[in-house]
Every structure is written in C-alpha cells, then in structure tokens.
C-alpha positions as CSV (number, residue, x, y, z in Angstrom):
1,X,-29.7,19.4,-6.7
2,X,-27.2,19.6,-3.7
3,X,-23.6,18.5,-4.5
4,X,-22.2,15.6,-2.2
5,X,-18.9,15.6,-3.4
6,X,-16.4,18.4,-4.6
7,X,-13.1,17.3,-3.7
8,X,-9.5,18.8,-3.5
9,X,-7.0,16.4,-5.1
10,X,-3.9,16.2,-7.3
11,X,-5.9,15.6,-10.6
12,X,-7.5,19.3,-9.8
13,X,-4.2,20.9,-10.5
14,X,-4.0,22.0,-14.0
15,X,-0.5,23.6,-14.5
16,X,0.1,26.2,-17.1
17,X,1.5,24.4,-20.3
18,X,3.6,27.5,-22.3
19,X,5.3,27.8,-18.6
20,X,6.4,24.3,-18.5
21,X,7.8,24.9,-21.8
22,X,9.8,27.8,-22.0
23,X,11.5,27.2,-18.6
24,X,11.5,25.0,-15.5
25,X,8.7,26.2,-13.8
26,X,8.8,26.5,-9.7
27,X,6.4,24.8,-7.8
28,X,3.9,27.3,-7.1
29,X,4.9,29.7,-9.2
30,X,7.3,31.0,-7.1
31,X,10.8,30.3,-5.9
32,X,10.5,31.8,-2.4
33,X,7.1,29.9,-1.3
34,X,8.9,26.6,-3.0
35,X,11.7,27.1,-0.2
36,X,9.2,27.5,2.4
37,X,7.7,24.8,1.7
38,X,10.5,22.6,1.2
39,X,11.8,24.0,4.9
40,X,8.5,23.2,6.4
41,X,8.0,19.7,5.1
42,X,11.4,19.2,6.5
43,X,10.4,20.4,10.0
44,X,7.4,18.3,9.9
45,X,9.0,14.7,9.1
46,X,11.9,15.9,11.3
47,X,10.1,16.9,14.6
48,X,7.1,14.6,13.9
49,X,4.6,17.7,14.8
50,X,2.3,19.7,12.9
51,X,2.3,22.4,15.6
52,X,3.9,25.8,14.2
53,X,4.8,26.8,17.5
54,X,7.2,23.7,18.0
55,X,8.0,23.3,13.8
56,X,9.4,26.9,13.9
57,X,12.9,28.1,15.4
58,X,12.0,31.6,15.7
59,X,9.0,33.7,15.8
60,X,9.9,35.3,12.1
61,X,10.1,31.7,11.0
62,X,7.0,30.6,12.8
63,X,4.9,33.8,11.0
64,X,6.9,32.5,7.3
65,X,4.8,29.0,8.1
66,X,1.6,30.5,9.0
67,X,1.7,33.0,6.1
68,X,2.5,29.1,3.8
69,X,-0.8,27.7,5.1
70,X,-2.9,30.9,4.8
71,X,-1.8,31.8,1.6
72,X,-4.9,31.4,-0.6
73,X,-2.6,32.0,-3.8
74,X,-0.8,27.6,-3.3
75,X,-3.0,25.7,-5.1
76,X,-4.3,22.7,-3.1
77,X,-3.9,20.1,-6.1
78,X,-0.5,21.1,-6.5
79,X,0.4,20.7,-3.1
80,X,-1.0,17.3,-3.1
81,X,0.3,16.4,-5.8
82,X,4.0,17.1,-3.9
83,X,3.2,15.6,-1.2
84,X,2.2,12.1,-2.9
85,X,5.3,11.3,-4.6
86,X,7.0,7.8,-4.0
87,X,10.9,8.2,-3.5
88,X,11.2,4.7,-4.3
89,X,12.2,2.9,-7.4
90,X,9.0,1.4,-8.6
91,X,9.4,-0.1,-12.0
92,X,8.7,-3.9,-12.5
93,X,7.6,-3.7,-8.7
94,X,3.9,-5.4,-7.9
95,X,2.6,-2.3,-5.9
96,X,-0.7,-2.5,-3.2
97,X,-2.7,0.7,-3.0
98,X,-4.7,0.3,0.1
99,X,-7.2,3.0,0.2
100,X,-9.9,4.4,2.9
101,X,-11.7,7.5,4.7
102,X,-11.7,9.4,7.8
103,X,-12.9,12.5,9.3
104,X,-11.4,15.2,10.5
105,X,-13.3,16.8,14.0
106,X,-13.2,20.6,14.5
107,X,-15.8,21.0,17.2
108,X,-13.3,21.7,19.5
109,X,-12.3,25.3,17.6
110,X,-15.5,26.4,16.4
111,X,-15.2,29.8,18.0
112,X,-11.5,29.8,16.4
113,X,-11.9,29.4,13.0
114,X,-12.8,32.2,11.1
115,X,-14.5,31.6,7.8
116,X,-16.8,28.8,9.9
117,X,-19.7,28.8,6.7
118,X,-16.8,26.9,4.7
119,X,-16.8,23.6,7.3
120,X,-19.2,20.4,6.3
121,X,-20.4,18.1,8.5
122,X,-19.1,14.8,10.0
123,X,-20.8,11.5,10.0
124,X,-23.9,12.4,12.3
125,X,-24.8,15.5,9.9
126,X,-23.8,18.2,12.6
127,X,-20.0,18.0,13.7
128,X,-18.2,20.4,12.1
129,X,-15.5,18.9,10.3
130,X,-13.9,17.3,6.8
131,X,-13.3,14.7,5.0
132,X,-10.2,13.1,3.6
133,X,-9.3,9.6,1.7
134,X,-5.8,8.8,1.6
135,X,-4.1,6.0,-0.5
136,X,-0.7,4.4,0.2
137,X,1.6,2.4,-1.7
138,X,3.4,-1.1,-0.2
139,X,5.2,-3.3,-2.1
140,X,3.5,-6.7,-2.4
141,X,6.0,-9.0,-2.0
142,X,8.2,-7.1,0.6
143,X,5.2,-5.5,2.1
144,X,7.6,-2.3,2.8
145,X,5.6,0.9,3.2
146,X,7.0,3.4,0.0
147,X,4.8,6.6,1.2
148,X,1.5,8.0,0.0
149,X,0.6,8.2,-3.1
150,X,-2.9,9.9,-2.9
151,X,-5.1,12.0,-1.3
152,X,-8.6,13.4,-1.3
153,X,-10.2,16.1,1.2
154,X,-14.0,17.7,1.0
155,X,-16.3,19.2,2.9
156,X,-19.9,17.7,3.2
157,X,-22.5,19.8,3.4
158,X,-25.0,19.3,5.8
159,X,-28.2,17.5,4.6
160,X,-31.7,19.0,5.2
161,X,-33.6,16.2,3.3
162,X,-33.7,12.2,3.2
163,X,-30.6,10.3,2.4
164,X,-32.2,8.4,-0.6
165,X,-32.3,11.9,-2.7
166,X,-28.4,10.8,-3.3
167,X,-29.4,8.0,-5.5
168,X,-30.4,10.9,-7.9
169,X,-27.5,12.4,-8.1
170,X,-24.6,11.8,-11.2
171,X,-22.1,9.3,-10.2
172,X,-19.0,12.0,-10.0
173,X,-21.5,14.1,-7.6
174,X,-21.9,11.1,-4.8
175,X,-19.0,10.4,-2.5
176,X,-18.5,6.9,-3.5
177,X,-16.8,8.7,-6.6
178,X,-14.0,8.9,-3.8
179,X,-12.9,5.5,-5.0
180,X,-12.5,6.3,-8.5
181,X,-10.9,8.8,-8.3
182,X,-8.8,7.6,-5.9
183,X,-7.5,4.6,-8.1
184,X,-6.8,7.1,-10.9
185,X,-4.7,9.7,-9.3
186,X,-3.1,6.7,-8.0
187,X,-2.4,5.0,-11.3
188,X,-0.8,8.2,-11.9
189,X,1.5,8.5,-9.4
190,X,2.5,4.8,-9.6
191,X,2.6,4.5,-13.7
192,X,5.8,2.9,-13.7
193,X,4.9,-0.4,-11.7
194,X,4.5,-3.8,-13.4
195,X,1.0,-4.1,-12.0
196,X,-0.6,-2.5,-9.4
197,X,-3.8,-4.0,-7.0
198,X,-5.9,-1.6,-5.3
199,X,-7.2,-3.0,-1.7
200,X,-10.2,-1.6,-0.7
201,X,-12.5,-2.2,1.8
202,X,-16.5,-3.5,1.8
203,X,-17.4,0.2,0.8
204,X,-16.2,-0.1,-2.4
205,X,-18.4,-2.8,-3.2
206,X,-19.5,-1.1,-6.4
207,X,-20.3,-3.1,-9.8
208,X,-18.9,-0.2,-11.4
209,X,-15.7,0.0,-9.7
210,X,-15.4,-3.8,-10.5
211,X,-15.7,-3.4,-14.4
212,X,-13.7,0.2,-13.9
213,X,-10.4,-1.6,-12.4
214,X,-10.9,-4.8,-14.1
215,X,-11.1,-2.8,-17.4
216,X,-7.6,-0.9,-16.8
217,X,-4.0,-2.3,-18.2
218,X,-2.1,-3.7,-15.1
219,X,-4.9,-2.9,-12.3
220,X,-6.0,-5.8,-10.3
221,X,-8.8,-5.0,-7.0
222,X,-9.0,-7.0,-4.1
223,X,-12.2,-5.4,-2.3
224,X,-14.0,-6.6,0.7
225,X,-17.6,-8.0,-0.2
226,X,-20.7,-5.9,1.4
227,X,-23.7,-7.1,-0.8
228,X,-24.4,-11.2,-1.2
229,X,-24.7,-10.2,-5.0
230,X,-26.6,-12.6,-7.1
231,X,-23.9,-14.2,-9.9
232,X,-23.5,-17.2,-12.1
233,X,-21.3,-20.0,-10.8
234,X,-21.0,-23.5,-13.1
235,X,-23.8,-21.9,-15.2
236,X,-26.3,-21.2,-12.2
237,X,-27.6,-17.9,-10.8
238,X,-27.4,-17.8,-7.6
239,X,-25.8,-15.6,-5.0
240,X,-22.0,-15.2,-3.6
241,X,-22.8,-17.4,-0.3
242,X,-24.6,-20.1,-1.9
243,X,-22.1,-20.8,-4.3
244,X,-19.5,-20.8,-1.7
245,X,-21.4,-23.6,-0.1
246,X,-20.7,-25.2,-3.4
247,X,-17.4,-25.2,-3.2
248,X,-14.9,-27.6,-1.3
249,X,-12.6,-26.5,1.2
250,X,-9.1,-25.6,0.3
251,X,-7.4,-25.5,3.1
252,X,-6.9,-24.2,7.1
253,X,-3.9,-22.2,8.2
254,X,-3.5,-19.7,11.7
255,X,-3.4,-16.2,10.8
256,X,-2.6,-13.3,13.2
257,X,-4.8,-10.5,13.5
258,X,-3.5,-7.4,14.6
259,X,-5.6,-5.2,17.1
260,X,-7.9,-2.3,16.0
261,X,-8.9,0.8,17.6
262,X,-10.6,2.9,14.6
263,X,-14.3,4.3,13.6
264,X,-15.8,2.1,11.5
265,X,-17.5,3.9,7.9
266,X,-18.8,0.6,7.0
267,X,-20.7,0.0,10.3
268,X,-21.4,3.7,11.5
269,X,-19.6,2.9,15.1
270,X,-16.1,2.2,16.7
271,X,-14.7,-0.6,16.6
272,X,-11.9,-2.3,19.0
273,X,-10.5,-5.5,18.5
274,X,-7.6,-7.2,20.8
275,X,-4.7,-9.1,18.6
276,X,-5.3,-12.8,18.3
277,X,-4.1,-15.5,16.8
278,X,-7.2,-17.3,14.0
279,X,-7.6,-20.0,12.8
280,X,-9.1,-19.4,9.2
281,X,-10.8,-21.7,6.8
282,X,-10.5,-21.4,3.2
283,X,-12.6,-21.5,-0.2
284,X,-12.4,-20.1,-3.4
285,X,-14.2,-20.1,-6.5
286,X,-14.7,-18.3,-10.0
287,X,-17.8,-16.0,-10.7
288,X,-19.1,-13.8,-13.0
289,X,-20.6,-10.9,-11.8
290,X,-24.0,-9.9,-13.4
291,X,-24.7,-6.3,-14.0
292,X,-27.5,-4.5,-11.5
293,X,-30.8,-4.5,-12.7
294,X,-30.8,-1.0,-12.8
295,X,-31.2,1.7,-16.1
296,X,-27.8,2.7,-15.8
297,X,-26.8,-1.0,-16.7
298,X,-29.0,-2.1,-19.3
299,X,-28.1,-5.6,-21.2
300,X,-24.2,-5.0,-19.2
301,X,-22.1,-8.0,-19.6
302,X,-21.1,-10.1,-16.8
303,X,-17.5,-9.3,-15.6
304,X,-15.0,-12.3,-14.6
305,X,-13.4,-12.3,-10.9
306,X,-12.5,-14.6,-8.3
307,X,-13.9,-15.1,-4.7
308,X,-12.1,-16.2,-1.5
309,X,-13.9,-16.8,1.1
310,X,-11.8,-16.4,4.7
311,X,-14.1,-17.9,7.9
312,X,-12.7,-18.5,11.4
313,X,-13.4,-21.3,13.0
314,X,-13.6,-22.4,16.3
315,X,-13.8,-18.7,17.6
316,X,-13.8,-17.7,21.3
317,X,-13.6,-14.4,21.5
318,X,-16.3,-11.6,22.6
319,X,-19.6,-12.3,21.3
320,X,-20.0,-8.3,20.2
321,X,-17.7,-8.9,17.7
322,X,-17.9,-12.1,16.2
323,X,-15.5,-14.4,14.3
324,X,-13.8,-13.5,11.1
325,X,-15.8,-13.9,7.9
326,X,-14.4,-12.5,4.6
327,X,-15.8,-12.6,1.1
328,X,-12.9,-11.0,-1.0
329,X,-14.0,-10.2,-4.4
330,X,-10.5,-10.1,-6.9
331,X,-9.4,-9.6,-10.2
332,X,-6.5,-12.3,-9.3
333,X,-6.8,-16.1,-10.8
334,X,-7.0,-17.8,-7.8
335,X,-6.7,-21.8,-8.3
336,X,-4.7,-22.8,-5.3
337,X,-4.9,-22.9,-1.7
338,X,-1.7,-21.1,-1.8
339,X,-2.7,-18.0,-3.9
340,X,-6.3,-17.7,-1.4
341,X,-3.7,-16.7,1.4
342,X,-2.0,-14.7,-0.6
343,X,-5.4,-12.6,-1.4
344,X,-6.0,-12.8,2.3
345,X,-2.8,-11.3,3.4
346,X,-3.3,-8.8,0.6
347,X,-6.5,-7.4,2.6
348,X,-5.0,-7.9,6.2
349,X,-2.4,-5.3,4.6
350,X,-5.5,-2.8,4.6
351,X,-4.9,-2.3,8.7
352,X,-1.8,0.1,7.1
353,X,-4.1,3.0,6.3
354,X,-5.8,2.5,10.0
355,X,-2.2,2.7,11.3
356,X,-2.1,6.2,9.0
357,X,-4.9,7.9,10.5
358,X,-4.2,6.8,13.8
359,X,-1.3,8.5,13.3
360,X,-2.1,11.8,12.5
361,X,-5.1,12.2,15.3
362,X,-4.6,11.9,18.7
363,X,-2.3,10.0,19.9
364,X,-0.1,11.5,17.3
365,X,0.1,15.0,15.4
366,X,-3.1,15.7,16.8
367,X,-4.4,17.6,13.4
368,X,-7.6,17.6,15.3
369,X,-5.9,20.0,17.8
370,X,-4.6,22.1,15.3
371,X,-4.3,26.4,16.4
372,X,-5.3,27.5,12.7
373,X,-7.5,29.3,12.1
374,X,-9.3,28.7,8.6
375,X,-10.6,25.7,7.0
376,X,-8.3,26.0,4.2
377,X,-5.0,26.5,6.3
378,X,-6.2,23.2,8.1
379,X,-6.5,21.1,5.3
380,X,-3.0,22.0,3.6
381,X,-1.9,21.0,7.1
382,X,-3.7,18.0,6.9
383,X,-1.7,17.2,3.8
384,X,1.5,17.7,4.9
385,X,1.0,16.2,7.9
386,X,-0.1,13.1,5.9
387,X,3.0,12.5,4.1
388,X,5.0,12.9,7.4
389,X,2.4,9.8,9.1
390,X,3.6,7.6,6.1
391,X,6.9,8.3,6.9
392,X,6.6,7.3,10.3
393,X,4.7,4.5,8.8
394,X,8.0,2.9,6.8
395,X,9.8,2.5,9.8
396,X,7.0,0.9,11.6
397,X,6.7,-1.9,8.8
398,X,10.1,-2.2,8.0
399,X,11.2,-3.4,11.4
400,X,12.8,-7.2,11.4
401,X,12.7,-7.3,7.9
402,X,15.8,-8.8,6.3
403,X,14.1,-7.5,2.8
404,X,13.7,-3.6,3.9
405,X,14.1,-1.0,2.0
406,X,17.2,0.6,1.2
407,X,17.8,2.9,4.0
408,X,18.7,6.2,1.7
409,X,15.5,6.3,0.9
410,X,14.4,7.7,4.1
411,X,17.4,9.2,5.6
412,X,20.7,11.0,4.2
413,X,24.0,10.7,4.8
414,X,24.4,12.6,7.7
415,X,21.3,11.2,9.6
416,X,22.9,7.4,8.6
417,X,26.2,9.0,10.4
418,X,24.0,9.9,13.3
419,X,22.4,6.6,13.4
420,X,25.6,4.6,13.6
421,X,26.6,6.6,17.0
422,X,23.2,5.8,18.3
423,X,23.3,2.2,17.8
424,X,26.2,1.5,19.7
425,X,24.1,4.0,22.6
426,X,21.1,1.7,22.5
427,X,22.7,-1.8,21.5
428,X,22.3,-4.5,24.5
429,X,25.6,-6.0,25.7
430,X,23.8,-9.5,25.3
431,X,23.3,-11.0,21.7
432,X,19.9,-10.7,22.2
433,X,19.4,-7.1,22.4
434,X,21.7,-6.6,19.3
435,X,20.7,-4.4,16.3
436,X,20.7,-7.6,14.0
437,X,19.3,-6.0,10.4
438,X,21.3,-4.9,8.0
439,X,23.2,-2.1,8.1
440,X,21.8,-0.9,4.8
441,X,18.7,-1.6,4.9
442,X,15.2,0.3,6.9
443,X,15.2,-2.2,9.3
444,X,18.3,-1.3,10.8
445,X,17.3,2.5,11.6
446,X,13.7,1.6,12.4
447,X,15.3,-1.1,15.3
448,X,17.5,1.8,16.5
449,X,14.6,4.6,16.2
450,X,12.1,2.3,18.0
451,X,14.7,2.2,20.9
452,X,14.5,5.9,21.3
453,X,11.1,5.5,21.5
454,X,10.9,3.5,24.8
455,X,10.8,-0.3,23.4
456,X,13.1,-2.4,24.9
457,X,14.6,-4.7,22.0
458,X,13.6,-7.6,23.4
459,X,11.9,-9.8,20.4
460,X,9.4,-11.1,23.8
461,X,8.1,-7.5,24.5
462,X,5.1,-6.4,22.3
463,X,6.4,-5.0,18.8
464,X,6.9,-1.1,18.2
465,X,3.8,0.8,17.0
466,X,3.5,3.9,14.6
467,X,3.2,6.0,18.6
468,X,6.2,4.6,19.5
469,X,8.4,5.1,16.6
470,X,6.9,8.9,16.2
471,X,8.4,9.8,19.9
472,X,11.7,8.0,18.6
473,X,11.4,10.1,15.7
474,X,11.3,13.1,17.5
475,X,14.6,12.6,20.0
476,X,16.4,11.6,16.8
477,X,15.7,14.8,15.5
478,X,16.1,16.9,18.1
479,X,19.9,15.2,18.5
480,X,20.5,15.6,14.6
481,X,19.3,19.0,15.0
482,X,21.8,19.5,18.1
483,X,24.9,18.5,16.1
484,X,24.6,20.3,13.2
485,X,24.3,23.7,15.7
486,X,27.8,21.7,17.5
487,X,29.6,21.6,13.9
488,X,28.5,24.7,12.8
489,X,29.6,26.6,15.3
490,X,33.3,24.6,15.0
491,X,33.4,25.5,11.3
C-alpha cells in the first residue's frame, strides 16, 4: 500500500557512535563543509535572503554555496538537527511549542528543476510542491520567541485512489504522524525545560496524541478542538458542547486578535481576518475523554483533561467569517477564571508559526522563488532559511517588552557596538520617539531595527511586523558589513 508519509527530520540522523568517541567529530564529517556551512547560515540571518546570488560576495563563493546545497553527501537530519538549536538558556523555563504545516509551491520552476519525479503534490493533488511542519519554542511567561526547535519536510505522492484508503494505513505511515513526531524531536531539543506545553491547532485533534502527551513527564497540550467528542462530565456521557452548556460562566474580558492572512489546512481555503478587538466569554470544565470505538482502542481507559471554552459575543464583523468560538482541549488544571485566559492566550500565541511561514514565502525570502535546481538543494534551503525566519521572528515579539531577552543572544559584541551608533541616528528629539527598552535587553535592538525598517516610532502608528523588521534587518547588515571592510582596511 502507498506510503503517505516519509519524512526528513532531526530524529533520521543516526550519527556514527565509535566516531563520537574517539574524537570530536565535525559536523558532517568534514571540517571544510562545517565552515561553509557556518559561513552560509551567517549570510543568511545577516542579509535576510536565501538568494545565492545576493548571500555570496563573489562568484567562487557563490559556486562554494551551490556546491553546500547540492551536495547529496550532508545528511538532511543532521542539518536539521543544527539548525533547531535554542541559544537560550532553557532550564526551569515553562517553554510553548507551537507547531503547524505549510506547503511549499514549485509550479513556477517546473521546467527548472531537474530530478522533477522526486516532487509530491500540494493540497489539490497536482501542484508540484512539499511539505514542511515547523515547531518553535516561546517562553510562556515572557512570551519571547527563543528560535526553532523543529522541523519536518516530505513529499506527498500524488494519490490515484479515494482518500479513505488512508484509514488503512499504520499510524507512522499517515501524515497526522507529523504531530508526534513533531512533539518528540521537540522534547529533545528542549529536554532541559521545567515543563513544556505543545500548542497545536484543531488538526491535532487526535485521541491518541491526547493520551501520547498527557502520558509524557513534564508535557502538557493545549490543542484546538475539531470533533464534538462524546465524554463523561459529572458521571454523564455526553458530548463536549453539551456539557459546556452545563457549565456556568466564568467570566468576560476583551481580547485582541491580531489579523491573519494564511491558507487554512483545517478548512482547505484562505483565510483573512482584519485585527479587532473581542469581547470573549468564558467556561471551563473537567472531562474525561473516552477512547474511540474503534479496534485499535479496545476497553482504553478514559484520559483526564480540561476544557475552555472561548465564544465572542456581541460580534459585528463580516458574516463569512463568524465570531470567535474555541473549544481548547488541555492537560492544564484549570479552576479559575484566571487560568482559562491564561489557556486562551496560550493558543492566540499559535499566530507565531503563521508569522514564520509568512516569513519565508512571499513577502519575505521568497523560498518559493528560489533559482535551485533539485528538490533536495530546495529543501536544505528551506531549512536554513527557516531558522533565519525565527530569527527575524525574536525581534518582532520582543519589541516593547521590558522582560526581553538578553540581547547577546541574538547579536555579538560588535553588532551591539553598531547598534549603539544607530540609535542615536534613528532616536526622535522628542521623548516620545525615544528608544525607551533597556539597553540590554531584545527590545532595545528590535526598536532600533524596526526603525531601519520604515516604522516611525510612534507607539500611535500600527506595530512593526516580521516584513518590516526583515528590510531593517537587511540595512543593518549591509552597514555592519560596510564597517568591518572600513576597519579592515585601517588595520
């Protein structure tokens, strides 16, 4: 039976034991392609581009990069595995993993790419195209953006028969796997946190991914309900909206909801969504899940979570896309009207890996405009390209924030030198269009970065977006780059 699901990812790298023990091994076996890679990571995150063309500073450099991404011998898991490291210090930290999928479109180079029997399929079963799952890490009480910590890509293969043959197929085989695997690499990466809460969206609506989670030591979920599940509430079976009725309000509060622009997996279409201002209603209750009535479940036990049910009343927006009503299914006690926001914000955190796609289509690096010429080349791209949007991605959510963090974590010494100059280019000579964050912290550079993107620094004018701060990005660079040539040529 056709295979749904064969994915590249970090837990596919198996690296040779005896060579890890008789001497520090190089990454990919060899010093040479470790310092290419290390030179082109730091192009990438310093230019903000994926193009060769503009990465490289001459043409024997640009053929150096183009030989990295072509080189059949890097293995994939190992270079996913690099590029999902978190720089931060994680330990006794309460870490969210938001997780979700997009696809990469190649119809555009069709009659570029050269091993074109390798591509899958896109949603609609005949773009040509991949797919890749990213996770990233954000601190839960900050909410700073630490980087990605995950990442998955495959290609589908085009389906000649009905959709329902998947439900034969072994659970590892179907893409939903994407999720559990997912959480483990992830778990991984982040083994050093105090606990850790996966946020997933209504996809992951899985019983098994419940009792899979719920099962691990200091793994929490808070996942989007898709199905009205029948469970047992106060002793009666019944399902997840009537026992909401039930239950007695907790409480009303306004919550802000950003704007959206991003294809929906959940819903098969695109959705866009202006920012507004909601007022939400809360409830919350304890349940225990029963198990599916299927084989693969028989006399299961039922598994313990919460509920919180977020609905928006008095809605007056357009009628296509309807007020706001969430069923989030958590590991989390939640007993208070307090700790309901709390799960609420948890999920409105989710919009972070939107923001990380958006950023590397488009609008941004454009990986979807890329000039490679294999599917393989493309996807170790895609990868690097990745851990450069999460980058960008720090400095988007660490503006105003008095809690940021620590600005060496993102840029060096001499960069922090550069910054200072900058900020007395781009302060305002009123108090208002002061750089007002703390010298030390991410805030500070992402205020000064976002002004050499085109915002303003007037707290009045709409905030900086991830498209703002990667043209800041890219002037900063270009000015670092500029000084080092000025002091090298005075030494």
């Amino acid at each position: 039976m056709e295979k749904r699901f064969n994915p590249l990812n970090a837990s596919s790298f198996k690296p040779v034991t005896r060579e890890f023990v008789r001497r520090k091994r190089h990454p990919f076996n060899d010093k040479r392609i470790h310092a290419v890679w290390s030179n082109l990571v730091e192009r990438i995150e310093g230019k903000v581009s994926g193009v060769i063309r503009q990465l490289a500073s001459d043409r024997a450099e640009s053929e150096q990069f183009y030989r990295f991404l072509s080189n059949e011998k890097i293995d994939m898991g190992e270079l996913i595995q690099m590029s999902c490291k978190i720089n931060a210090q994680i330990s006794d930290r309460h870490l969210l993993v938001v997780s979700d999928s997009s696809s990469i479109n190649l119809k555009n180079h069709v009659g570029r790419i050269q091993n074109l029997d390798k591509i899958g399929v896109l949603e609609d079963n005949k773009t040509p195209g991949f797919m890749c799952h990213a996770s990233v890490c954000i601190d839960a009480k900050s909410e700073n953006v630490l980087g990605l910590c995950d990442t998955l890509l495959w290609n589908r293969p085009k389906s000649e028969g009905p959709k329902a043959i998947c439900y034969k197929l072994k659970a590892e085989d179907k893409e939903s796997y994407k999720w559990t695997l997912g959480i483990d690499n992830s778990t991984k990466v982040l083994a050093a946190a105090r606990m850790r809460t996966f946020v997933l969206d209504s996809d992951a609506d899985n019983y098994d991914l419940f009792s899979t989670i719920g099962n691990t030591v200091d793994n929490n979920f808070v996942i989007r309900a898709k199905h009205d599940r029948t469970v047992s509430y106060e002793g009666e079976k019944q399902t997840i909206s009537q026992s909401l009725e039930k239950s007695p309000v907790l409480g009303t509060y306004t919550l802000k909801v950003p704007p959206l622009d991003h294809y929906s997996f959940t819903n098969s279409k695109r959705i866009k969504r202006k920012a507004r201002e909601a007022t939400i209603e809360l409830r919350a209750i304890p349940i225990q899940m029963l198990p599916p009535k299927t084989t693969d479940h028989p006399g299961g036990e039922p598994f313990e979570m919460y509920v919180v049910e977020a609905r928006e009343l008095n809605y007056t927006g357009p009628e296509d896309e309807g007020p706001i009503l969430w069923r989030l299914l958590t590991s989390h006690p939640v007993l208070s009207f307090e700790q309901a926001q709390e799960i609420v914000q948890y999920y409105c955190l989710r919009w972070v890996i939107e923001q990380l796609f958006r950023t590397i289509k488009k609008e941004g690096f454009n990986i979807e405009g890329t000039e490679l010429e294999t599917i393989e080349a493309i996807q170790r791209q895609t990868i690097l390209v990745l851990r450069s949007a999460a980058r960008v991605l720090q400095l988007v959510y660490a503006r105003d924030k008095i809690d940021a963090q620590p600005i060496e974590e993102v840029f060096d010494e001499e960069e922090q030198e550069t910054l200072e100059l900058l900020n007395r280019k781009y302060e305002g000579k009123t108090e208002k269009l002061k750089n007002h964050c703390p010298r030390q912290k991410l805030s500070w550079a992402s205020w000064i970065i976002a002004r050499m993107g085109g915002w303003k620094g007037s707290f009045s004018e709409r905030p900086p977006g991830p498209i703002t701060m990667k043209r800041g990005l890219e002037k900063f660079d270009n000015i670092v780059e500029a000084l080092r040539m000025i002091r090298g040529v005075d030494e």
